[in-house]
C-alpha positions in Angstrom: 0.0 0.0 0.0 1.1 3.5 -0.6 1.1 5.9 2.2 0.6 9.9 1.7 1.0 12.9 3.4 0.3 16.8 3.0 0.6 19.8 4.6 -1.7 23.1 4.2 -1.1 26.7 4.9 -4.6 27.6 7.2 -2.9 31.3 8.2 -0.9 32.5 5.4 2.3 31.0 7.3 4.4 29.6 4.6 5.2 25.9 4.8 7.9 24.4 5.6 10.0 22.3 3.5 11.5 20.2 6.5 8.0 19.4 7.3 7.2 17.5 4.2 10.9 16.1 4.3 10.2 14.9 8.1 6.7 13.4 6.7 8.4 11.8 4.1 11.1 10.4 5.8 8.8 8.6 8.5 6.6 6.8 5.6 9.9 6.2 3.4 9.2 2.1 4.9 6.4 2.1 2.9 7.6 1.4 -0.5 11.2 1.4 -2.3 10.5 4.2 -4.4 11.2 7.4 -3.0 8.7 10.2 -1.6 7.4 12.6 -3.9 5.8 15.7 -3.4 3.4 18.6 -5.3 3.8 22.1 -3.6 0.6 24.2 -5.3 -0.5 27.3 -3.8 -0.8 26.8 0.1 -0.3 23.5 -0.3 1.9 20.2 -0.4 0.9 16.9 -1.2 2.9 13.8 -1.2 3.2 10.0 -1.8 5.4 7.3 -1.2 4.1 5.0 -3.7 3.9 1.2 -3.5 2.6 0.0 -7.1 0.3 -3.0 -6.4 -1.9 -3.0 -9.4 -1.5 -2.7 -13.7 -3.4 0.8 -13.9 -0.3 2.1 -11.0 2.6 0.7 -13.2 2.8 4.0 -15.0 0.8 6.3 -12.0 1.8 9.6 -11.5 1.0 10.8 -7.6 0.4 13.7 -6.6 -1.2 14.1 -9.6 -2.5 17.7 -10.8 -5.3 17.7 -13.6 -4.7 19.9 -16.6 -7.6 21.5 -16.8 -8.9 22.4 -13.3 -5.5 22.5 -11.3 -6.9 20.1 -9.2 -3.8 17.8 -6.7 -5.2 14.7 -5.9 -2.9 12.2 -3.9 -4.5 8.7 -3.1 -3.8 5.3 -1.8 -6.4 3.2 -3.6 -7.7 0.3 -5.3 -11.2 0.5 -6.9 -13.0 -2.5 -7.4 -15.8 -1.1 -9.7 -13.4 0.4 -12.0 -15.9 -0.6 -15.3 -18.5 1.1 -13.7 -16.8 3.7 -13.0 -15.6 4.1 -16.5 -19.3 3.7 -17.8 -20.2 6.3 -15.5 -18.1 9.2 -15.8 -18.4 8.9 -19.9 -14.5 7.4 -19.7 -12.5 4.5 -21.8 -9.5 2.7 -20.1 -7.1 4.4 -22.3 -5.0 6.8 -20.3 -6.6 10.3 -20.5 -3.2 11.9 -21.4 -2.8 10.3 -24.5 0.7 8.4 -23.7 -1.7 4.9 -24.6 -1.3 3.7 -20.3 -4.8 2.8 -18.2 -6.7 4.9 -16.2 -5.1 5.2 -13.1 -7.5 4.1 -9.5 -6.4 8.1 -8.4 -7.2 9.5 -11.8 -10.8 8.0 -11.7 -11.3 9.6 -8.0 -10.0 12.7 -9.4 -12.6 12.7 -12.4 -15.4 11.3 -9.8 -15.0 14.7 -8.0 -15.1 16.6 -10.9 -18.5 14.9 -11.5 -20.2 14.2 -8.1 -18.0 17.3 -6.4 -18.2 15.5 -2.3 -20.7 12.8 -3.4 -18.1 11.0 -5.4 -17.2 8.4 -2.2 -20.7 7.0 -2.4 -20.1 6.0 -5.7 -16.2 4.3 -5.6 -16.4 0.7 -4.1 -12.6 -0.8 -2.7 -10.1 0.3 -0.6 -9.1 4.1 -0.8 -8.2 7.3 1.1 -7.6 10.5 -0.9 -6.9 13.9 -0.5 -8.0 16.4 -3.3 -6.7 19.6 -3.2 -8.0 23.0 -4.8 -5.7 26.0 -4.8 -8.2 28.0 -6.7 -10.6 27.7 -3.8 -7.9 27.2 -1.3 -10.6 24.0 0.0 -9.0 20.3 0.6 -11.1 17.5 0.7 -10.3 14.4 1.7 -12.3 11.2 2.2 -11.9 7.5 3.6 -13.5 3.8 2.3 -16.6 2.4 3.6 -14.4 0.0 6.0 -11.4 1.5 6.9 -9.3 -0.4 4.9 -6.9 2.2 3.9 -5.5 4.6 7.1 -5.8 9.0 7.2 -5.1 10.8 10.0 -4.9 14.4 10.3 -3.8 17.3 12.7 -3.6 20.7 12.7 -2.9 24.1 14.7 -3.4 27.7 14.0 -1.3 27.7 11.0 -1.4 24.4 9.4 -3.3 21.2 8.5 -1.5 17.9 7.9 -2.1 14.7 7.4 -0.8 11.2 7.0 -1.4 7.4 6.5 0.5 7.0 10.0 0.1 9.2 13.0 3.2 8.2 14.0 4.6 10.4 11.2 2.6 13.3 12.4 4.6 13.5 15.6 7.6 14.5 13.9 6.2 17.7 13.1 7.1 20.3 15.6 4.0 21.9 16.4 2.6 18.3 17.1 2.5 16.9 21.0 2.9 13.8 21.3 0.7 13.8 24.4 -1.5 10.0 24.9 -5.1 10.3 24.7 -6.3 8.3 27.9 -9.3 7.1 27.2 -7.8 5.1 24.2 -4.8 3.8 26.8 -7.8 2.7 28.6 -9.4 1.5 25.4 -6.2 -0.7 24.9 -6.2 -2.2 28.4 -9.9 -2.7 29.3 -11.5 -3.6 25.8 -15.0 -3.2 26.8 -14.2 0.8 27.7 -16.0 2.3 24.6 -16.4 5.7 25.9 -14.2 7.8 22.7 -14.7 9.8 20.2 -15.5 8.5 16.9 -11.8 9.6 15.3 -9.9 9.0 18.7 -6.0 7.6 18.1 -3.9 7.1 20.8 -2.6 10.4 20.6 -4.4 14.1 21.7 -3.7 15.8 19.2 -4.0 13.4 15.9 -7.6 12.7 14.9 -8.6 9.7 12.3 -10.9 10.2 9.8 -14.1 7.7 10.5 -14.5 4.9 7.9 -17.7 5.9 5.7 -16.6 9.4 6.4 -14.7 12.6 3.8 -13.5 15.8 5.5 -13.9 19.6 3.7 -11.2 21.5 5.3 -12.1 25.0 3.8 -9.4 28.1 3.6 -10.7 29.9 6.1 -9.7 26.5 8.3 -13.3 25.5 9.1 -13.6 21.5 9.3 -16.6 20.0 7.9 -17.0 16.2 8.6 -19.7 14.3 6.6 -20.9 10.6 6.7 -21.4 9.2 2.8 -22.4 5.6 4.6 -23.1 3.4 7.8 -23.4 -0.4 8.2 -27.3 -1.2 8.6 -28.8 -4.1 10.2 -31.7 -6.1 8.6 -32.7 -9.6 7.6 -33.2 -9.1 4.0 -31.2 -12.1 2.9 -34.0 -14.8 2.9 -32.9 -18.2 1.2 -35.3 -21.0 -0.2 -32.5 -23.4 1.0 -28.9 -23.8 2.5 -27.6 -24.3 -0.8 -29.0 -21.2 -2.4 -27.5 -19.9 0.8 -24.2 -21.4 -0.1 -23.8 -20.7 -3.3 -25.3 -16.6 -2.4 -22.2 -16.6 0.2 -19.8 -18.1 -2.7 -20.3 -15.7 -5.2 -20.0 -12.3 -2.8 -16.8 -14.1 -1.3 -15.6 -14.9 -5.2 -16.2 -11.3 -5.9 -14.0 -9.9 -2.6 -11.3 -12.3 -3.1 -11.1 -12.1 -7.1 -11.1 -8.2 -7.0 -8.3 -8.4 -4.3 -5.9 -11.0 -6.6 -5.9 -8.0 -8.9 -1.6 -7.0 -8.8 1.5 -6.9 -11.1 2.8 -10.1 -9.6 0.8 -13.0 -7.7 -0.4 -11.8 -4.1 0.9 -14.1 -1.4 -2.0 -15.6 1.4 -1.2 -15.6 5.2 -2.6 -19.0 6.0 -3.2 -19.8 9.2 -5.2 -23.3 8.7 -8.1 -21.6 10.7 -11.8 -21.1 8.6 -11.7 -17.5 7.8 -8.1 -18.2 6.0 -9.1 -21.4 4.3 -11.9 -20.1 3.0 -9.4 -17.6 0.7 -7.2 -20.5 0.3 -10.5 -22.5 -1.2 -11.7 -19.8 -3.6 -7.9 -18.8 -4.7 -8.0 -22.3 -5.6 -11.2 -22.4 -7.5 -10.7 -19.3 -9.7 -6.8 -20.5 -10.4 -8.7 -23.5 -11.8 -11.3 -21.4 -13.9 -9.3 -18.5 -15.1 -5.3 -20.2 -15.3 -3.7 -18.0 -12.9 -0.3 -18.3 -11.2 0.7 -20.3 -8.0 0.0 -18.5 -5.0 2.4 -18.2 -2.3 1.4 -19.0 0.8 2.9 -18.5 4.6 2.3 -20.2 7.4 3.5 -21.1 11.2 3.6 -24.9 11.6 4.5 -27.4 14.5 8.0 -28.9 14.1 5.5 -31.8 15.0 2.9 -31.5 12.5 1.2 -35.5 13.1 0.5 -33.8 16.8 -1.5 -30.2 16.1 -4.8 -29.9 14.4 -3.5 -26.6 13.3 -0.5 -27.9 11.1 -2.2 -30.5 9.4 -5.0 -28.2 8.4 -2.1 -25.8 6.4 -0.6 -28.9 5.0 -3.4 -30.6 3.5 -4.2 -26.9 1.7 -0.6 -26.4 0.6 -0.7 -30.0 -1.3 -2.8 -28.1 -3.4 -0.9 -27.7 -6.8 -2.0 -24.0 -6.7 -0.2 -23.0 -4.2 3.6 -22.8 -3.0 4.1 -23.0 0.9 6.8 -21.1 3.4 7.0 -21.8 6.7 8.5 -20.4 10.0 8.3 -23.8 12.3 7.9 -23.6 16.1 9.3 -24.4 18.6 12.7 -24.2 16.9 12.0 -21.2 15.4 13.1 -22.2 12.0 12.6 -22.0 8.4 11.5 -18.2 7.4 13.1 -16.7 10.3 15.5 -17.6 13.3 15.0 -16.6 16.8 17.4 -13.4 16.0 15.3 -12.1 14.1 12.4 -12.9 15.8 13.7 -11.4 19.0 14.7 -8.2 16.6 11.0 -8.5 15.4 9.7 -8.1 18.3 11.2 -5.7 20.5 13.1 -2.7 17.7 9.7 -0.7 17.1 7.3 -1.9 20.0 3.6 -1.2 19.9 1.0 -1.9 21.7 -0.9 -3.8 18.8 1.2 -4.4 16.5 3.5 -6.2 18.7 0.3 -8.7 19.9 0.3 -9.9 16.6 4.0 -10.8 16.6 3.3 -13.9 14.1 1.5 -12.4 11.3 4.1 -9.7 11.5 6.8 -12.4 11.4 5.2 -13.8 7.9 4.5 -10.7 6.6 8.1 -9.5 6.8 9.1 -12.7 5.6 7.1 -11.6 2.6 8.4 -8.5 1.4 11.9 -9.8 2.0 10.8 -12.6 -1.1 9.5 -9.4 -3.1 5.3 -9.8 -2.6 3.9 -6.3 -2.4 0.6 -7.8 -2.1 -0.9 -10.4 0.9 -4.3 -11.6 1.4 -5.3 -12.1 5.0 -8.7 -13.3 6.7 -7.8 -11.3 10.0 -11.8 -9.7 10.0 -13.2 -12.6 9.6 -14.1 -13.6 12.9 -15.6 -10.2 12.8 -17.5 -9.9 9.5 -18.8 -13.8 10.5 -19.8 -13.0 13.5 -22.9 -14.9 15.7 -24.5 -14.3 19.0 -23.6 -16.0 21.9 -27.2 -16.0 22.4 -28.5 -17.6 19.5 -30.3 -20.3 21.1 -32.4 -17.4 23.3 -33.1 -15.9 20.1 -34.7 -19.2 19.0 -36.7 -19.4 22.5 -37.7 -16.1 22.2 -39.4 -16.7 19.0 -41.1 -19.9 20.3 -38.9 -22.6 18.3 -38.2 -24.7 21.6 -38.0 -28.1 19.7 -34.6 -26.3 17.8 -33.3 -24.6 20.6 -32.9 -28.1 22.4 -31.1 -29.6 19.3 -28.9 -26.2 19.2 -27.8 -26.8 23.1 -27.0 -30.2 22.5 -24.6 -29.5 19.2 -23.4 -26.8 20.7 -22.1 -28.6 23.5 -20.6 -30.8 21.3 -19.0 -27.9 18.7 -19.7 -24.3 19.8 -16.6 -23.0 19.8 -17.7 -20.9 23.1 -19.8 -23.7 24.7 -17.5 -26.8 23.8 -17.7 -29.2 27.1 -20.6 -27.1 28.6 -23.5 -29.5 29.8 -26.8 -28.8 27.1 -29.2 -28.0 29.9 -26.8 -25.2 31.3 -26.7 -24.1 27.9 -30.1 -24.4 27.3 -31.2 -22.6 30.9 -28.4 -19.7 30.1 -30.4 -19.0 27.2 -33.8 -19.0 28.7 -32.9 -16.5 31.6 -31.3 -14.1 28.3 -34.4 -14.7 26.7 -37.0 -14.7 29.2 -35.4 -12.9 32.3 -37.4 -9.8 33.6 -35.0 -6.3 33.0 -35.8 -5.7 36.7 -34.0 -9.2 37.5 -31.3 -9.2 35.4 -30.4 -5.5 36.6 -30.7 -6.7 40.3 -28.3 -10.1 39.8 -25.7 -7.9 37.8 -25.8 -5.8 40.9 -25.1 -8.7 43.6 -22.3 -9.9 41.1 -20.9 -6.1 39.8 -18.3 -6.2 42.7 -16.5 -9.5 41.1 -17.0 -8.4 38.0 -15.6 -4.9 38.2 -12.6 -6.1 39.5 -12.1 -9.2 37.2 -12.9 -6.1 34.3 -10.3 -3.5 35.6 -8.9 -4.3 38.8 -5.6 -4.7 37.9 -5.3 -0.9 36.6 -3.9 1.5 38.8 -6.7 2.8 40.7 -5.8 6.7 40.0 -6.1 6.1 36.2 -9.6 4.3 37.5 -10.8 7.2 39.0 -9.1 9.9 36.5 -11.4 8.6 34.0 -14.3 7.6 35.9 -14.0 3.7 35.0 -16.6 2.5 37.5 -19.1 4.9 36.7 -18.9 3.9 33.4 -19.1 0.3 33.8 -22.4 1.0 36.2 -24.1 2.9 33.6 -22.9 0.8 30.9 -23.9 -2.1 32.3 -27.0 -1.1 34.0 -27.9 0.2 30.5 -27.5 -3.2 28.7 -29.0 -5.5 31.4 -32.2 -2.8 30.2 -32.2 -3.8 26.7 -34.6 -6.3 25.1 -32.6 -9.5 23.5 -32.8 -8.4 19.7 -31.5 -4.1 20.8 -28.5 -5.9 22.5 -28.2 -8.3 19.6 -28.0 -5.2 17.4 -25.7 -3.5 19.5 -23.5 -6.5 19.2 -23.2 -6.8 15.9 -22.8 -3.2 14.9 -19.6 -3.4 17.8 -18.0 -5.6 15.2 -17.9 -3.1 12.4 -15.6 -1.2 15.0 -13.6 -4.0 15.7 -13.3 -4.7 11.7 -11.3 -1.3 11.4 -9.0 -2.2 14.4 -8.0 -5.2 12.7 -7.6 -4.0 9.2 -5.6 -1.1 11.1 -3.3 -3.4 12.3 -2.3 -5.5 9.5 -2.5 -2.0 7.7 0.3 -1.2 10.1 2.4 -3.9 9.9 2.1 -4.0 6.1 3.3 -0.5 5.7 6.2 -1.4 8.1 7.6 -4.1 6.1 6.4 -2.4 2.2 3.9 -5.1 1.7 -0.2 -4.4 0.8 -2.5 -6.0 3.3 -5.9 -6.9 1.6 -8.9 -8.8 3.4 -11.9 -10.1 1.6 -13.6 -10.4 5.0 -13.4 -6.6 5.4 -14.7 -5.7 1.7 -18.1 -4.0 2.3 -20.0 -6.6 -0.1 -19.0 -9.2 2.4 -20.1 -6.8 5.5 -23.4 -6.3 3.9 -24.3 -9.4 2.9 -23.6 -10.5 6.9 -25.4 -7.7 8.3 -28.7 -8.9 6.1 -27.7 -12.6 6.5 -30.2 -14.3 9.2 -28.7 -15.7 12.4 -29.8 -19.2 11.3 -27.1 -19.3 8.4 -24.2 -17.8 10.7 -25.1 -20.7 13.3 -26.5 -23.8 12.9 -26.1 -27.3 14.5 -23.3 -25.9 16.9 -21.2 -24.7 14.3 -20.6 -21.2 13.8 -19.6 -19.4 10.4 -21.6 -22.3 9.2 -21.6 -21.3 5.4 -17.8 -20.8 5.2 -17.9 -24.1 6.9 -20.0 -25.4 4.4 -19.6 -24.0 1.2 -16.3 -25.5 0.1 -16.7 -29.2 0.8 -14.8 -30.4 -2.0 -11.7 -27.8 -1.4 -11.3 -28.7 2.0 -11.1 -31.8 3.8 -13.9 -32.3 6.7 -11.5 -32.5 9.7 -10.3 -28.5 8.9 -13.9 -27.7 8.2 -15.5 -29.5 11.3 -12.8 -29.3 14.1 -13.3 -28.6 17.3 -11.6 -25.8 18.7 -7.9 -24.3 17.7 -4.6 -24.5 18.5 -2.4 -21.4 19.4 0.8 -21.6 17.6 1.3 -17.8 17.9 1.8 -18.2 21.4 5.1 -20.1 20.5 6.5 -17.2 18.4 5.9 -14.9 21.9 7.7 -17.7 24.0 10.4 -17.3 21.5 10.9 -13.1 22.1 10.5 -13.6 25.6 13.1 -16.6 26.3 15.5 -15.7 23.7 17.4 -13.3 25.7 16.4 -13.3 29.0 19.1 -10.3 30.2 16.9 -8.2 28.3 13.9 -8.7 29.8 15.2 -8.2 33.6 16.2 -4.5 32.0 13.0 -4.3 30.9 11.3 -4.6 33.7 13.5 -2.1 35.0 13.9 0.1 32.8 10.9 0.8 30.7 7.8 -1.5 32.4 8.0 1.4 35.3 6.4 3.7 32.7 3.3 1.4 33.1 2.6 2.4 36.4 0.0 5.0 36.5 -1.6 2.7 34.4 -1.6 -0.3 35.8 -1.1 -2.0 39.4 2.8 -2.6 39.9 2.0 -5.7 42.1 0.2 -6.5 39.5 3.2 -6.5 37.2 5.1 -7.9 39.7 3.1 -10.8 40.1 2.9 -12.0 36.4 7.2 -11.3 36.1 7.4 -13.5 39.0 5.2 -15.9 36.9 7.4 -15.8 33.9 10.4 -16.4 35.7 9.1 -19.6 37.2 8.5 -20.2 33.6 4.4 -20.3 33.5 3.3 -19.7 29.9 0.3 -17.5 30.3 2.2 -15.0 32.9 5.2 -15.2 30.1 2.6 -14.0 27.3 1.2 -11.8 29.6 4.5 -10.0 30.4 5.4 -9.7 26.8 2.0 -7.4 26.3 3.3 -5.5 28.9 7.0 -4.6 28.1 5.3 -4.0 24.7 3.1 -1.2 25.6 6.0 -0.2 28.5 8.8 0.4 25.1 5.7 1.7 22.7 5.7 4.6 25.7 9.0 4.9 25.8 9.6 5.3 22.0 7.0 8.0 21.6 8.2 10.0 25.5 11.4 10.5 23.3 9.8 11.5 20.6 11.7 15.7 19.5 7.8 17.0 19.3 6.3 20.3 21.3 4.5 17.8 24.0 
């Protein structure tokens, strides 16, 4: 993915040119080719380009049209380029006249010309843009439906600037790089939802909402607008499973077949899971029907492979003809990378997310050192897929009691939340959810909300508890939901995950940009997320099994034990083990060094008691502890940061 950057003059203070250098500099990671940058009028507009696709071979970015001056910079990839074409009157052929295609930034550009701030409504794919005028002295700027492409902003009396990476906006001078708490607390207490809709981690950078474009007139007034939300409904009604099926199949073809689009074959991160298999199935099916190239695949896998579930999943896909496997192997850390460069992995740029997700970073790296610029991942797809816990109430609730035994008893036997749990405590959980008084389930929360809140957030420092008001959040927040009828807090539920969907593509956004390598999810295309949020509950659950249609929709592409397995195992966890154990000198300075940083934040016995743990070698306090020196060296890096905080 490319990353861009710009700067504009809000106070007739002339720009900088050390500012764009510093942006620049910070996103030069992104991509081989170097930054370049279009200073018009009160303005500067850069890119450093990653060319993924055919139509970017010959791209020009920032790109200034002929005939109305308009910059436009851009890091996108339109899926409905035909339509696009039909629409704005265009052909393919390069509107310059040197005989190249149409260019994904060049269509935006010609979009705005047409639909002037409407023109996101009508671009389907991955894309953030900024459009600048220097006739009007207006910028607008605008982010896809999902999030799948990162723009941040900031600004102070005299300037606006924004980025693909806030992290480059702290090395502007005039930017603190003071923490916004209630994302710290966000971080370290998931179900703390109290920010604001374009919160980062930081005061003083903002992110621009998915669904969402920003006018920043000349005069320096913001205007935010929403072009689209995620809507919930049930208008996905299917005479059968298979219609079902074959409905899911061809939105998933769509996702995944627009997403293979790149100069080279994409490489897939496979982690022998459902969400990733289900790629690996339909990369294999449209290789079959339209001849294209072996796909690349990496992987994590057991030294022991007869012994996890996991491994043999990944190598009964990679047999596939279609495909052409690496692997890092644990324990011994071998194969893609060595425990060096694990260790180096791990601990040189620290953050807070980025670091949890040590092994899809490993593999990812591992892929832009082999020259992929392009990765498929499934990390939404737990999101996008996503089913109630309390599925079988919503079967009570609507009177289907003869189905809502059955459910309890599969589920006990697959659910991959109620595995091992006895079917009539399933089934009575589900009757209290669905039948349950507000006035009782408000007065048990109450005799229980002492356990709970410290279970939630008792091992925070209680100051920071307090500073922000944690339990009387939690009390209204959970006195609130115990109010709600079964299908509100269903819908609340499910609406949560659209959030969570742009934290995850964030983060392999992240991690992408960090090793030059473009991070594309079918799971996170907004075809996929619509055809979920319509999709009833009885096709994302059924007989115990949840994402039932992935499970079900490629039985001859994968083999029944990866689609029907019960439960997973975690091989990342042995990638972790591998940072933390492989120099154990460096974690004792750690912990005294940098973990100290943590403490108004959270409970130094606390932290205490899980080093203790990983000393005595216990797994979980080991992982634990690595989350923790993590965040403690992500605070550290930024504290030191040259910025005006």
């Amino acid at each position: 993915m490319s990353a861009i950057f710009g700067l504009v003059e809000l106070a007739n203070t002339p720009l900088d040119d050390h500012d764009c250098a510093a942006l620049a500099a910070a996103l030069a990671c992104w991509s081989a080719q170097p930054a370049t940058t279009l200073r018009a009028g009160a303005a500067a507009l850069g890119c450093v380009q990653l060319r993924t696709t055919p139509e970017s071979l010959h791209e020009v970015l920032p790109w200034q049209h002929p005939r109305s001056g308009l910059v436009i910079t851009a890091d996108a990839r339109l899926d409905n380029r035909p339509e696009l074409l039909a629409a704005l009157g265009l052909t393919g052929e390069d509107l310059t006249g040197q005989g190249r295609d149409v260019s994904d930034s060049e269509l935006i550009l010609h979009g705005y010309l047409r639909w002037g701030q409407r023109c996101p409504q009508y671009l389907l794919g991955d894309f953030a843009f900024a459009i600048w005028n220097p006739a009007t002295g207006d910028l607008f700027c605008a982010r896809d439906h999902m999030g799948g492409k990162p723009f941040c902003y900031t600004r102070c009396n005299n300037f606006f600037a924004f980025s693909s990476s806030p992290e480059a906006l702290l090395e502007l001078p005039w930017t603190s790089n003071k923490l916004e708490q209630k994302s710290l607390a966000n971080l370290l207490v998931f179900a703390f939802e109290d920010l604001r809709e374009n919160a980062t981690w930081y005061a003083d950078i903002d992110a621009l909402p998915p669904g969402h474009s920003l006018r920043i007139a000349q005069c320096g007034r913001e205007e935010l607008i929403c072009y689209w939300r995620p809507s919930i409904g049930s208008g996905n009604h299917f005479a059968c499973e298979e219609e079902a099926r074959e409905a899911f199949r061809e939105v998933f073809g769509r996702a995944v077949r627009d997403r293979l689009r790149s100069i080279d074959p994409p490489a897939l991160l496979l982690s022998g899971g459902m969400d990733s298999s289900a790629i690996a199935a339909t990369v294999a099916n449209l290789t079959a029907r339209d001849g294209l190239r072996p796909c690349h695949t990496y992987s994590v896998i057991s030294d022991r492979i007869d012994d996890c579930i996991e491994s043999r999943c990944i190598e009964a896909l990679t047999l596939k003809s279609c495909f052409l496997p690496r692997f890092l192997k644990v324990p011994s850390i071998t194969g893609l990378l060595d425990a060096n460069e694990i260790f180096q992995l791990a601990w040189d740029k620290s953050h807070p997310v980025d670091s949890d997700i040590l092994l899809q970073s490993a593999l990812i790296q591992s892929a832009g050192r082999e020259g992929h610029r392009v990765m498929l991942h499934g990390t939404s797809g737990d999101l996008t897929l996503w089913s109630s816990r309390q599925y079988i109430a919503l079967l009570l609730k609507a009177g289907n009691w003869r189905r809502a035994w059955r459910e309890s008893r599969q589920a006990s036997d697959h659910h991959t939340y109620y595995f091992g749990h006895p079917p009539l405590e399933l089934l009575a959980y589900n009757l209290y959810h669905a039948f349950a008084p507000a006035l009782v389930r408000t007065a048990l929360w109450k005799l229980r909300s002492i356990r709970h809140d410290r279970k939630t957030y008792g091992f925070l420092n209680q100051a920071f508890v307090r500073s922000l008001g944690l339990a009387d959040y939690f009390r209204h927040y959970r006195g609130r939901r115990h109010r709600l009828g079964l299908g509100e807090t269903h819908n609340e539920d499910l609406l949560r995950q659209m959030v969570n969907i742009v934290s995850a593509l964030g983060g392999a956004n992240r991690l992408g940009g960090r090793h030059g390598v473009e991070m594309r999810d079918p799971f996170g295309d907004r075809r996929m997320v619509d055809f979920f949020l319509q999709l009833p509950e009885e096709y994302k659950v059924r007989n115990g099994w949840t994402k039932y249609l992935p499970r079900t929709a490629f039985p001859e592409q994968l083999p029944d034990f990866l689609r029907f397995r019960r439960g997973k195992e975690s091989l990342a966890r042995q990638v972790h083990l591998a940072a933390m154990n492989h120099d154990p000198a460096f974690i004792d300075s750690a912990m005294a060094c940098s973990v100290p940083l943590l403490y108004p934040y959270l409970d130094s016995d606390h932290i205490q008691t899980i080093y203790k743990g990983h000393r005595r070698g216990d797994p979980i306090s080991s992982r634990r502890l690595y989350d923790h020196i993590t965040w403690a060296r992500w605070l550290e890096r930024i504290a030191a940061m040259p910025t005006s905080g």
